[in-house]
C-alpha positions as CSV (number, residue, x, y, z in Angstrom):
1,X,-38.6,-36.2,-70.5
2,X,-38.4,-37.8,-73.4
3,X,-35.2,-36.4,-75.7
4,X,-36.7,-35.6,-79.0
5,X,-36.0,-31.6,-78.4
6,X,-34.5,-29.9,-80.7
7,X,-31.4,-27.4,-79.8
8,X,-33.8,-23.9,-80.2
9,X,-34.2,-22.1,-77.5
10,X,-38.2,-20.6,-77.5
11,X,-39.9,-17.0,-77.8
12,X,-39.5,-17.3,-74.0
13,X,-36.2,-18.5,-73.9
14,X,-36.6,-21.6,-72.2
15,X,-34.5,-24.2,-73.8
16,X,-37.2,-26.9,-76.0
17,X,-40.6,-24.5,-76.9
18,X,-39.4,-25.9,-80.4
19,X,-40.5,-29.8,-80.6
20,X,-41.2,-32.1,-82.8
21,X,-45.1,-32.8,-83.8
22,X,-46.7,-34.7,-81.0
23,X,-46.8,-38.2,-82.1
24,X,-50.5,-39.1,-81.8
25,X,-51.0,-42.9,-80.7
26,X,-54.0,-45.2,-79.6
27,X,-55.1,-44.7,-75.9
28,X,-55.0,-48.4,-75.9
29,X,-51.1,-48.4,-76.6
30,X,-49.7,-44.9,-74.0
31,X,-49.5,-48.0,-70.6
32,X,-47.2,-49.9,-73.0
33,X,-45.4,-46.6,-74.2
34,X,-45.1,-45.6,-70.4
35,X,-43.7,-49.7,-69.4
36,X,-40.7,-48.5,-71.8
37,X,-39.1,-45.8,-70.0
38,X,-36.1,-46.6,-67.6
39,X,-35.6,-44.8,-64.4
40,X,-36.5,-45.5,-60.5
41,X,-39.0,-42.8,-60.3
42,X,-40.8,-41.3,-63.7
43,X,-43.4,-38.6,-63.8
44,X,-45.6,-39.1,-66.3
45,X,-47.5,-35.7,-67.3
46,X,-51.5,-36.0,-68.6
47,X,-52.6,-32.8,-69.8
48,X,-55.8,-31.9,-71.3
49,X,-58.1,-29.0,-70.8
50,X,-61.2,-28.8,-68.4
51,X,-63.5,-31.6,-69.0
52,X,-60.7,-33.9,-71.2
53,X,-61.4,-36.2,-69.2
54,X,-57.3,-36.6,-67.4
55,X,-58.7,-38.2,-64.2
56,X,-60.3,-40.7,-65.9
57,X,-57.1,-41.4,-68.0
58,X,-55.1,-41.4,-64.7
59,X,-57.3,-43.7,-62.7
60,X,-57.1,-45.9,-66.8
61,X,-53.5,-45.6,-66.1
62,X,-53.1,-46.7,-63.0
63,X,-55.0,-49.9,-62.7
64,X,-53.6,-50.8,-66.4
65,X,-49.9,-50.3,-65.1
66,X,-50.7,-52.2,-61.6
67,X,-49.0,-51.5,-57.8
68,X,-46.0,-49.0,-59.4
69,X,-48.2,-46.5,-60.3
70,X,-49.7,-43.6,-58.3
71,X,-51.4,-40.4,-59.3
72,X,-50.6,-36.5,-57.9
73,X,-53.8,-34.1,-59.5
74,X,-53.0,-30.5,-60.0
75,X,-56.2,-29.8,-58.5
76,X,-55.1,-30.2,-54.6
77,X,-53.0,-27.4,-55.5
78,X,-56.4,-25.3,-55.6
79,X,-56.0,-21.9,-53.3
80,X,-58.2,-21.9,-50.9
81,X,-61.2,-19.3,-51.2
82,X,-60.7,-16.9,-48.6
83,X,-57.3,-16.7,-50.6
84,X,-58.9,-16.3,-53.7
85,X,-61.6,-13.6,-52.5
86,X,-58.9,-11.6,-50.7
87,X,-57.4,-11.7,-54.1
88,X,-60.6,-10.9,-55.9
89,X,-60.3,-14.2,-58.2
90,X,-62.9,-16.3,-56.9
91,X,-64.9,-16.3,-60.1
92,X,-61.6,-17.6,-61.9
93,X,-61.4,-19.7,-59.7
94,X,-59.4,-22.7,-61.7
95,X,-56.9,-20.3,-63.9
96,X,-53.5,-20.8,-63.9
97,X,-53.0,-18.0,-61.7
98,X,-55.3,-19.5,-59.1
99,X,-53.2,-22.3,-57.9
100,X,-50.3,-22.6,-55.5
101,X,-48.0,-23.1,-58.4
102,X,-44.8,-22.7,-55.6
103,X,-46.1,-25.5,-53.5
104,X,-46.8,-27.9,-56.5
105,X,-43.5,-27.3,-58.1
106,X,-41.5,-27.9,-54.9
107,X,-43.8,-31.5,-54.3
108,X,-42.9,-32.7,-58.0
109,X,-39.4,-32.2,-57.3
110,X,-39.3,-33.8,-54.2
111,X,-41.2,-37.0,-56.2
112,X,-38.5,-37.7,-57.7
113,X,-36.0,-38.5,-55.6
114,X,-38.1,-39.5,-52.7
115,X,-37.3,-42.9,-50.7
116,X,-40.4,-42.7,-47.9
117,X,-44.4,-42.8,-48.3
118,X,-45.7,-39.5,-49.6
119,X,-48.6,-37.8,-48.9
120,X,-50.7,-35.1,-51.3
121,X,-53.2,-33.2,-51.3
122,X,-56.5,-33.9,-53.1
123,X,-59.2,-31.4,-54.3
124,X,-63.0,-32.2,-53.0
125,X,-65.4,-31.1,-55.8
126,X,-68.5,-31.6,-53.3
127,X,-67.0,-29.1,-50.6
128,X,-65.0,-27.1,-52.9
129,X,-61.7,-27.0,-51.3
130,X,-58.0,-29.3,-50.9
131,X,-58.3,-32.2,-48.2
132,X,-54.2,-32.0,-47.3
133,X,-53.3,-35.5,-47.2
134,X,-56.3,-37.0,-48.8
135,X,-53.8,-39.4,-50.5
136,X,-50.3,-41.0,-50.7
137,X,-48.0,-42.0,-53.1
138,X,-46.1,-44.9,-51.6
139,X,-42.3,-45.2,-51.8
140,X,-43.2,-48.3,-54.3
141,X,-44.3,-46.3,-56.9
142,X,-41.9,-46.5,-59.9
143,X,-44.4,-44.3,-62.5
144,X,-46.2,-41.6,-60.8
145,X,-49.0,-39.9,-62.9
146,X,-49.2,-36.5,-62.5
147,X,-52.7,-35.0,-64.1
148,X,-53.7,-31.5,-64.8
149,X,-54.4,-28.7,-66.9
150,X,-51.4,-26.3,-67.2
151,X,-48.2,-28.8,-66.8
152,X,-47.1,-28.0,-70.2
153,X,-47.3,-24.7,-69.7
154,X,-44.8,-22.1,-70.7
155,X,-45.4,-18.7,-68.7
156,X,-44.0,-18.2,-65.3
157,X,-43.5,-20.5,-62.7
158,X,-45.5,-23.4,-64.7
159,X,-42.8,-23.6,-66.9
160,X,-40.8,-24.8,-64.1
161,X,-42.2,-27.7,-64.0
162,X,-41.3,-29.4,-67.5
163,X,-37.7,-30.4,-66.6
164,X,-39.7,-33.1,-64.0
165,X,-41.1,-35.2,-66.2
166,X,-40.2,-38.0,-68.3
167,X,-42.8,-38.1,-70.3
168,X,-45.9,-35.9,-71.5
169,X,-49.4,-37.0,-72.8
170,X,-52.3,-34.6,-73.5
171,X,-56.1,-35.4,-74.5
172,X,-57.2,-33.5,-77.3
173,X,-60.9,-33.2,-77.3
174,X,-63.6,-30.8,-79.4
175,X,-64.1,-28.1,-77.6
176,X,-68.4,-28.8,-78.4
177,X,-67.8,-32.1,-76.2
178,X,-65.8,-30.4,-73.8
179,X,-68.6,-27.7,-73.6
180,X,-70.8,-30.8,-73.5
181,X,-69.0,-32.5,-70.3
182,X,-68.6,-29.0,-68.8
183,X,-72.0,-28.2,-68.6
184,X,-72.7,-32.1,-66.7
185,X,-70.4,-31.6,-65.0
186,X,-71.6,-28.5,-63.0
187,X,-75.2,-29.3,-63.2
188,X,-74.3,-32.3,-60.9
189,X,-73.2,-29.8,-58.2
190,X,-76.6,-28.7,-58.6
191,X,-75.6,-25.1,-60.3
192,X,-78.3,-23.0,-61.9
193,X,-78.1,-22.5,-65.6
194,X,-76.7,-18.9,-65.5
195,X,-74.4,-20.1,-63.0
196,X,-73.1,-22.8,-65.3
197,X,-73.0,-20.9,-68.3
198,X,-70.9,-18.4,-66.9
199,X,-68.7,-20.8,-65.9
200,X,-68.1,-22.9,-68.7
201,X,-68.3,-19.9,-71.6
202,X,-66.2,-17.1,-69.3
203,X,-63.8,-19.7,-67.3
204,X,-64.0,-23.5,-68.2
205,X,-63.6,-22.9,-71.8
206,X,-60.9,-20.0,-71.8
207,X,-58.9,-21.9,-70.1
208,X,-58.9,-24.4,-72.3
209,X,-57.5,-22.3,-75.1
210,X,-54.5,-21.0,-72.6
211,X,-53.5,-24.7,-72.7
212,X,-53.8,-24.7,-76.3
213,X,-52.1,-21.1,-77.0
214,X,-49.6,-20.8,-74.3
215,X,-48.7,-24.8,-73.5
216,X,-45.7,-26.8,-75.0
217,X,-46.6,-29.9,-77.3
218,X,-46.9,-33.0,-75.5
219,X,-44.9,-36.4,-76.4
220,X,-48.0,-38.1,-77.7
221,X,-51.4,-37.5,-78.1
222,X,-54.9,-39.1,-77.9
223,X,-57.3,-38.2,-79.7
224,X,-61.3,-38.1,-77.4
């Protein structure tokens, strides 16, 4: 990460809660920003909240940086829905407490050291579950670009996973656009309307402002 931390220790007592102002900077400028950092394997957090748009960033990302960058989504960390329906969570289904936070934490760590092709999982939208494997991050990759909602974080077991990255980027959008997206976004999986608003207005959205109320500040920021 990048060292502009202060010495506080936060509310929660893990060491950095207290950080600088995120430095806001053109979406044109964050491949050049990421081309700076030194190491032999950076993670590069991109954090937003439903419907910021981070896989669109990542996949921006990725072709602007060329053959040394790969991406690792949250999402193929998804619990499956038996899981979630023994747990009576299926209508949450994307809360932090919905994902295999264990299993994404110990992948992250091994990214950075590893030497060998790695493979991830990815998360179908159109069958609504994790294909295990559905992509690899090759032993090439210098900058991997990890996206999702809750890297930043800070209650249990998420906040594990700042110490792994170099670097941090959120999107901030409006929530109205988000709301906007939201609702395209589920009306393309062909949801009815009470369907969508329920899940946009009682699980998209909320989640959004868990980011906001409970998440450390990112290095920079782009503004949507």
């Amino acid at each position: 990460m990048i060292d502009w931390l202060g010495d506080s220790d936060g509310p929660m007592g893990d060491h950095g809660a207290f950080m600088h102002p995120e430095l806001c900077v053109p979406r044109a400028d964050l491949a050049a920003h990421i081309r700076q950092l030194e190491g032999d394997r950076l993670l590069i957090a991109l954090v937003g909240a439903p419907g910021s748009g981070k896989s669109h960033l990542a996949q921006e990302l990725a072709a602007a940086l060329g053959p040394e960058a790969a991406i690792v989504a949250m999402d193929g960390f998804h619990r499956d829905n038996d899981w979630l329906d023994a747990q009576g969570l299926r209508a949450v289904k994307g809360a932090p407490q919905t994902f295999d936070i264990e299993g994404f934490a110990t992948l992250l760590a091994r990214m950075k050291t590893a030497q060998t092709d790695c493979p991830v999982p990815i998360f179908d939208r159109d069958i609504d579950g994790v294909v295990e494997g559905g992509a690899t991050v090759p032993a090439t990759a210098r900058i991997v670009l990890v996206e999702g909602n809750y890297l930043l974080l800070t209650q249990p077991g998420w906040r594990d996973l700042y110490p792994l990255f170099d670097l941090s980027i959120r999107i901030d959008t409006p929530e109205a656009e988000l709301r906007d997206r939201l609702v395209q976004r589920w009306r393309a999986q062909n949801l009815d309307a009470a369907e969508i608003t329920r899940r946009v207005e009682e699980n998209d959205l909320p989640n959004g402002r868990v980011i906001t109320r409970e998440g450390r500040p990112a290095d920079l920021v782009i503004r949507d």
